[in-house]
C-alpha positions in Angstrom: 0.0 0.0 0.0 1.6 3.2 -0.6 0.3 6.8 0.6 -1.3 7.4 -3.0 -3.3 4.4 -3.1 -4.5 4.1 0.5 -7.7 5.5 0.4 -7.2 7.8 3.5 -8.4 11.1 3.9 -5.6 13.0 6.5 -7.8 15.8 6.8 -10.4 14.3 8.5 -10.3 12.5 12.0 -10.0 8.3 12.2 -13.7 7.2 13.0 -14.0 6.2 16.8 -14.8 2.3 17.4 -15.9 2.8 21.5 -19.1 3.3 22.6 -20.3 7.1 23.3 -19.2 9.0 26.9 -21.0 11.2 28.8 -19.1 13.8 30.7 -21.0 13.6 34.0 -20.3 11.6 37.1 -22.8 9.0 37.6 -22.4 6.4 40.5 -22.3 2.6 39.9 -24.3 1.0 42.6 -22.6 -0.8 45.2 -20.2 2.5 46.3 -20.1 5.3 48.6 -18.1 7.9 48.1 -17.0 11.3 49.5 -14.3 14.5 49.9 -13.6 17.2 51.8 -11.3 19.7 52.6 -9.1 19.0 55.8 -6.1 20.9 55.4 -3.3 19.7 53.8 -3.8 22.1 50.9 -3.2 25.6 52.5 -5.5 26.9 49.9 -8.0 25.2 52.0 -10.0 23.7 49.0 -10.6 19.9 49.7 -8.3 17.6 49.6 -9.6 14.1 51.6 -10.9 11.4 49.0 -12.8 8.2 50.2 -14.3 5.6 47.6 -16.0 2.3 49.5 -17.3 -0.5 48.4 -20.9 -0.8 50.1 -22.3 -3.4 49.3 -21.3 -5.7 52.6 -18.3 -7.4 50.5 -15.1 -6.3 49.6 -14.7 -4.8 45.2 -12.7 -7.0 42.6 -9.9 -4.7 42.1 -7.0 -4.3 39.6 -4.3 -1.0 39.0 -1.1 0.0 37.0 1.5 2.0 38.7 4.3 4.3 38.0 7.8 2.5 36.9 9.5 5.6 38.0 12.0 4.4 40.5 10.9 7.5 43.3 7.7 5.2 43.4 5.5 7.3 46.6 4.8 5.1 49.5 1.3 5.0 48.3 2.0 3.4 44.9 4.7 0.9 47.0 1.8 0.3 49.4 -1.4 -0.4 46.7 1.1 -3.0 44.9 1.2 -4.6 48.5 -2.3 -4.8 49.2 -3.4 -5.8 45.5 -0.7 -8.9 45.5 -2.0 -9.8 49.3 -5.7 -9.5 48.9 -5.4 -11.3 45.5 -7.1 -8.2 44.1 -10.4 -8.0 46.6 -10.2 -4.7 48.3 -13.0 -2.3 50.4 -12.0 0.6 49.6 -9.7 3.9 48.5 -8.1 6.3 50.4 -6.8 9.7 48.9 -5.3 12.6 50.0 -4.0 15.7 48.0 -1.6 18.2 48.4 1.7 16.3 49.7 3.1 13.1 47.1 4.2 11.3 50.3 7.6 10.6 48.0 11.1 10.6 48.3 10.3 10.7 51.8 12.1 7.6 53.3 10.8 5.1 55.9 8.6 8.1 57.9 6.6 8.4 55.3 6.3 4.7 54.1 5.0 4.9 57.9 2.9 7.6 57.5 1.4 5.7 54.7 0.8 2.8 56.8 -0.9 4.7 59.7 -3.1 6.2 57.0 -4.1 2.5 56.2 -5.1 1.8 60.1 -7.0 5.0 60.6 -9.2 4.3 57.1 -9.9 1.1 58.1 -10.4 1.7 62.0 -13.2 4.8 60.6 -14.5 2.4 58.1 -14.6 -0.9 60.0 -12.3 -3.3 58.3 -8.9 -4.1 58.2 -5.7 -2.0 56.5 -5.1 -4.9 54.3 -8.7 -3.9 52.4 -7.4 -0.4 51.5 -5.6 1.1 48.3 -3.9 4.5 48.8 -3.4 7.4 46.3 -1.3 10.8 46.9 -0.4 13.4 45.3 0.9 16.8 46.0 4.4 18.1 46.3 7.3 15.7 46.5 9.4 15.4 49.8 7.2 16.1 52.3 5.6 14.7 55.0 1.7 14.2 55.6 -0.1 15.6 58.5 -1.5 13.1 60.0 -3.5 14.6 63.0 -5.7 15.9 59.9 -5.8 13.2 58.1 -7.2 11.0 61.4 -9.5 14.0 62.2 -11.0 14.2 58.8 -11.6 10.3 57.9 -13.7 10.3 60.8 -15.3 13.3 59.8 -16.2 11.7 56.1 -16.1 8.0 56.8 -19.8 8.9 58.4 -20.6 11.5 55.4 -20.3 9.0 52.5 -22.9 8.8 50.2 -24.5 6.9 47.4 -24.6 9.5 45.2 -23.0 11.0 42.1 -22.7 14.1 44.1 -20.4 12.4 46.8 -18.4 10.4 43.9 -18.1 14.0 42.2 -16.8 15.6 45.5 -14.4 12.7 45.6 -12.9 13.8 42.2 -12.5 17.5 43.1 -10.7 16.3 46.1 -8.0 14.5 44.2 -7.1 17.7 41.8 -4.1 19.4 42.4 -3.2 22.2 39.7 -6.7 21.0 38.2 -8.8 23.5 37.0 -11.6 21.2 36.3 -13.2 17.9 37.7 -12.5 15.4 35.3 -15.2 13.1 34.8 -16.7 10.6 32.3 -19.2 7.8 32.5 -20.5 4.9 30.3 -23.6 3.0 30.5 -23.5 -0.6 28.7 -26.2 -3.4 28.8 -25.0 -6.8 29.9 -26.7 -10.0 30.3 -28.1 -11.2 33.9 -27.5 -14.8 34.6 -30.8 -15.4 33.3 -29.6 -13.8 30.0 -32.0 -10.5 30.1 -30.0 -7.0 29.8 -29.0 -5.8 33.3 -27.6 -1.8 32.9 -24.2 -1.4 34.0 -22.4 1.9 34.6 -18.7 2.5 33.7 -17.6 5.9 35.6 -14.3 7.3 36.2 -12.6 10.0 37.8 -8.7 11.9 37.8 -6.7 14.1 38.3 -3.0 15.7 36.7 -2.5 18.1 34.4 1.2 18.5 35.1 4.3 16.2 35.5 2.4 14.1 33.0 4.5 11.4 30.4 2.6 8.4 32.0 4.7 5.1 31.6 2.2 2.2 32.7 -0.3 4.1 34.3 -1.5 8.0 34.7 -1.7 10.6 37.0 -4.5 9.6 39.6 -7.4 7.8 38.2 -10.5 5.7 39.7 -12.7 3.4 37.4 -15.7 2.0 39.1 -18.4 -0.1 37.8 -21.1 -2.4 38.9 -20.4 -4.9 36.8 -19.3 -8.8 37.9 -15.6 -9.3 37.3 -12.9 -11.1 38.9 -9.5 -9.0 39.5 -7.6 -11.3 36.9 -10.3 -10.1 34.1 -10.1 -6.5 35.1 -6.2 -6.6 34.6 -7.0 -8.0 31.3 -9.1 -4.7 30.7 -7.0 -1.9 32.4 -3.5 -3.0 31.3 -4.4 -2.9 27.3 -6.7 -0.1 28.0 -4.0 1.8 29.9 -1.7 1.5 27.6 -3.4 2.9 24.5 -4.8 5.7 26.2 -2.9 7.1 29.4 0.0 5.5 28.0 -0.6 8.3 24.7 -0.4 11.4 27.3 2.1 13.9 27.5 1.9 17.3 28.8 5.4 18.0 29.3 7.3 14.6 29.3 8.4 14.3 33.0 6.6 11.0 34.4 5.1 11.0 38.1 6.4 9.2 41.1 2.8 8.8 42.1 1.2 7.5 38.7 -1.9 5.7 39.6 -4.5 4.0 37.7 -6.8 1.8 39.9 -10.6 0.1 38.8 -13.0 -1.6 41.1 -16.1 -3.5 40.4 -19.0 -4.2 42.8 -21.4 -6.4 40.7 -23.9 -4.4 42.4 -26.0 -4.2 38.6 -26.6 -7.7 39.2 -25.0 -9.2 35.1 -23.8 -12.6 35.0 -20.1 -12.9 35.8 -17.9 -11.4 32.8 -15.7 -14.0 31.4 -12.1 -13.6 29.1 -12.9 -13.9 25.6 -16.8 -13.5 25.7 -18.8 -10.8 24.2 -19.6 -9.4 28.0 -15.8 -9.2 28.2 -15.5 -7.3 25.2 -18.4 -4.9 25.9 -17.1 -3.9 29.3 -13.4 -3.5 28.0 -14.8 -1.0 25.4 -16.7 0.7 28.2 -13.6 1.2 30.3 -11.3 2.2 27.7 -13.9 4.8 26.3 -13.8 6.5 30.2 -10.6 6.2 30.0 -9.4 7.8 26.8 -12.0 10.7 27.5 -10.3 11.4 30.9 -6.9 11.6 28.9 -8.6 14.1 26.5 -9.7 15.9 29.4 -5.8 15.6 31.1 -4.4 17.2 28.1 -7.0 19.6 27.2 -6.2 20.7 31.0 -2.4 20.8 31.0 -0.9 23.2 32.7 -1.1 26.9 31.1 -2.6 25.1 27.9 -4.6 26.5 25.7 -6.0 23.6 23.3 -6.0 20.3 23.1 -3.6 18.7 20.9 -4.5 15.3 19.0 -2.3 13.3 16.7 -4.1 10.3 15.2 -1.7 8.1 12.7 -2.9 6.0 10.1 -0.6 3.3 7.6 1.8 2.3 10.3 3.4 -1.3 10.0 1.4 -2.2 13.4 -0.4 0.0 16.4 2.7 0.0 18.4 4.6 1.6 15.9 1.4 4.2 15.2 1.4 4.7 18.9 4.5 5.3 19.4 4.9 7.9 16.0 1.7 9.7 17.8 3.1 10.1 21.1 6.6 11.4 19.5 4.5 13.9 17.8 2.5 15.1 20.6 5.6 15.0 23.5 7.8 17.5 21.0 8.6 20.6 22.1 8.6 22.3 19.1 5.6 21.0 17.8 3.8 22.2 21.3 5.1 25.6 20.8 3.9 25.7 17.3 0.9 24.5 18.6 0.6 27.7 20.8 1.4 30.6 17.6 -1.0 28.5 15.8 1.8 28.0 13.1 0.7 25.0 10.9 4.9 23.9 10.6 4.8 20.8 9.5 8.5 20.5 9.6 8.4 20.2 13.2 5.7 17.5 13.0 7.9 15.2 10.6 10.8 15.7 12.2 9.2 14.2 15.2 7.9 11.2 13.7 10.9 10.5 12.3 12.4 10.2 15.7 10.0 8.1 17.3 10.7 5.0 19.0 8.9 2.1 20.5 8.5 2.5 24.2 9.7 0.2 26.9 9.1 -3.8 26.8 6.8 -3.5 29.6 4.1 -1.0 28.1 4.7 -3.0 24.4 3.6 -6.1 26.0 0.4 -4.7 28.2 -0.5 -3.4 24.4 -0.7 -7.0 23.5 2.3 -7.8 22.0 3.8 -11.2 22.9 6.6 -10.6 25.8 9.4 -12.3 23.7 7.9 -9.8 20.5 8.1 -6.9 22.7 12.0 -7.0 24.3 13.0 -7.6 20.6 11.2 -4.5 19.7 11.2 -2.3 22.8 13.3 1.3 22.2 13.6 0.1 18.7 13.0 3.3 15.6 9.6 3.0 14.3 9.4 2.3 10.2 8.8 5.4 8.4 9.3 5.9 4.8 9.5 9.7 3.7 8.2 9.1 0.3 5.2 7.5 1.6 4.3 9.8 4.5 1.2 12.2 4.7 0.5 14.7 6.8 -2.3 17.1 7.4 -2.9 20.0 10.4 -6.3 20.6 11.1 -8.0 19.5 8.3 -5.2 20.5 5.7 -2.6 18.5 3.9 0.7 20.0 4.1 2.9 16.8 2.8 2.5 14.2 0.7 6.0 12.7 0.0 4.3 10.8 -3.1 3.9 14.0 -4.4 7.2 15.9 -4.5 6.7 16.5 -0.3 5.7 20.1 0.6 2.3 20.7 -0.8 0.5 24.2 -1.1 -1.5 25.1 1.3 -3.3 28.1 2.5 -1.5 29.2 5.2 -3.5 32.0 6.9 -7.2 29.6 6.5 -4.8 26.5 8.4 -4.0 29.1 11.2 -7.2 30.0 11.6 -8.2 26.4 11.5 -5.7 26.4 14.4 -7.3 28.8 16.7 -10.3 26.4 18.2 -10.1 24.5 21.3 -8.8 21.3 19.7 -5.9 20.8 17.2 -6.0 17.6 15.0 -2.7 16.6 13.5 -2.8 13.8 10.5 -0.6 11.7 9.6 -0.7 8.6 7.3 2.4 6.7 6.6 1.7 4.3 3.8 3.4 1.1 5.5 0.3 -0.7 6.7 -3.0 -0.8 8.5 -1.4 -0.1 12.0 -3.6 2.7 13.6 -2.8 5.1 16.9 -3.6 8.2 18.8 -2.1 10.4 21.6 -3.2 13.5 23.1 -1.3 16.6 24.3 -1.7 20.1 24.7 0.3 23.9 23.5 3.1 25.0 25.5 2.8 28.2 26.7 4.0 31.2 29.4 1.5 29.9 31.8 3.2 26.6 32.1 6.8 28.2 32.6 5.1 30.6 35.5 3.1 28.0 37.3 5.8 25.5 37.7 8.4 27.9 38.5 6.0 29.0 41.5 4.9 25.9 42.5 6.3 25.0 45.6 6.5 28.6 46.7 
């Protein structure tokens, strides 16, 4: 197949296989939730997170983490209680406004003490409880508010969208919005008649945001019936091919969280691998979660749009992935993104650049672990002569054309100037398809995290 012949339109958008989002926070059954200011933040604004599962039994549960080797004691301390409970957890802890990393065995202790006073204020035991943090890095948590406030909201929980909403304010940090999204699929009961099942999630991060496994804080719940082995199957993939194809300013966090719980409060037959159930619900999750990455990005820090790169004609996904991400993590392109200058130049040059990631996030993508060490930091396949690309809706370069094609120049800038910049490209190799999402770099970014600790 060559660029000429392969039937793709740059200047539009790839079509969108997952089922529709709705960007409201509606409450699976079978949680309580809750936040509240307590604090930590000296802005005051709340910063306390609970998420329980209320049904009487504990939540199938299964998360991605942060490789980064600064891991917070919170990430350290969810790997522990996910591998000892065998996934089956009661409930999530958060508190904003201090990482709890880089800060030794106190706060590896801190952590743990958060852990006994959740599940003294909740009734069950510390081993039941996952833990998210985020705030500055290197200090300490203040623990005589933490214990006063879970008291305080382990009694205020409620099952309601509003106290799973107040949940994801508390988790934001340099947020400027709640980030939301929900789903609502149909699944079969045990008796085989449709039972409605509700896929929400919630997160946080808009800065220090290059996810590697996992993202910033995020919380999938649903009321489905899955075990924790098939909701690894779902996040890990799902993770990978949305969170995974983030970048706001390529630094990745030491508190990268991704975490999803199901109840089976909706009452559907038990979801198994491989069956059309399976498939439904995976489609679910990864449409929450690639709208909360949009979200992310459309909320980086000092941005002004949202940046989308969409790649069509790789050799395989991975490599389309990982040409997508390259373009959406550059520099240049981001800054070009902010003028609204449609420079192509910048665009190519990152694609041609682009490299697979690490074995690790290859392999939760699907590709077969011996596959993936082969081709993990490996260049992606690009053939200049067979390359396309287009910036919002206009084709700039057809290398089966001569390259540099003419192009109205003011009308592309102006095409520029709405919330949402798509960038094209197609690179006549394949059928491998991939997106990632990112955002202009601008003053505001400089400013904010040149102030943020003081």
């Amino acid at each position: 197949m060559t660029a000429a012949t392969s039937g793709i339109d740059v200047r539009l958008a790839m079509p969108q296989a997952l089922p529709a989002v709705e960007r409201a926070c509606r409450i699976p059954g079978g949680f309580l939730a809750g936040g509240r200011a307590i604090g930590i933040k000296a802005s005051g604004r709340p910063d306390l997170a609970l998420i329980v599962a209320g049904g009487g039994g504990p939540a199938a549960a299964a998360g991605v983490f942060t490789p980064n080797a600064f891991a917070a004691a919170p990430v350290r301390l969810s790997r522990a209680v996910l591998a000892a409970s065998d996934g089956w957890v009661r409930a999530i802890v958060s508190t904003s406004g201090s990482a709890n990393a880089a800060t030794g065995a106190a706060g590896d202790a801190d952590q743990a003490r958060i852990g006994k006073l959740t599940a003294s204020a909740l009734d069950i035991q510390p081993g039941d409880v996952l833990h998210l943090s985020t705030g500055v890095i290197g200090t300490r948590l203040p623990l005589d508010r933490v214990a006063a406030g879970l008291g305080d909201l382990a009694v205020a929980l409620t099952a309601t969208d509003a106290g799973l909403e107040a949940a994801a304010t508390a988790l934001r940090t340099t947020d400027s919005t709640t980030k939301v999204a929900t789903v609502s699929v149909a699944l079969p009961g045990p008796d085989g008649t449709p039972r409605g099942v509700r896929v929400t999630g919630i997160a946080k991060g808009v800065g220090m945001i290059h996810p590697r496994m996992a993202t910033m804080l995020s919380v999938i719940v649903t009321d489905a019936s899955a075990s924790p082995a098939v909701l690894s199957r779902i996040l890990r993939p799902a993770a990978a091919r949305t969170w995974n194809q983030l970048s706001v300013d390529g630094d990745t966090s030491t508190n990268d969280t991704v975490l999803v719980l199901a109840s089976g409060a909706a009452g559907a037959a038990e979801i198994q691998l491989g069956s059309a159930s399976f498939a439904s619900l995976a489609a679910a999750i990864e449409a929450v979660a690639r709208d909360l990455a949009r979200q992310q990005a459309s909320d980086g820090e000092g941005a002004t749009c949202l940046l989308t790169c969409q790649v069509s004609g790789a050799v395989d996904d991975s490599d389309a992935r990982a040409v997508a991400r390259a373009v959406v993590s550059s520099s240049l392109v981001k800054a070009a993104a902010h003028g609204k200058d449609p420079n192509w130049g910048r665009i190519a040059g990152a694609a041609g650049n682009a490299r697979l990631p690490d074995a690790a996030v290859l392999a939760a993508a699907g590709l077969a672990v011996d596959v993936a060490a082969a081709r993990a930091g490996t260049a992606v396949d690009i053939d200049p002569d067979r390359l396309r690309i287009a910036i919002a809706g206009h084709l700039v370069f057809d290398g089966s054309q001569g390259g540099p094609q003419a192009f109205d120049r003011a009308a592309a800038r102006a095409a520029m100037a709405g919330p949402e910049i798509l960038i094209r490209l197609d690179l006549g190799l394949g059928n491998g398809l991939g997106e990632a999402f990112g955002c202009d770099l601008t003053e505001a970014y400089v400013r904010e995290n040149s102030e943020y600790t003081t």
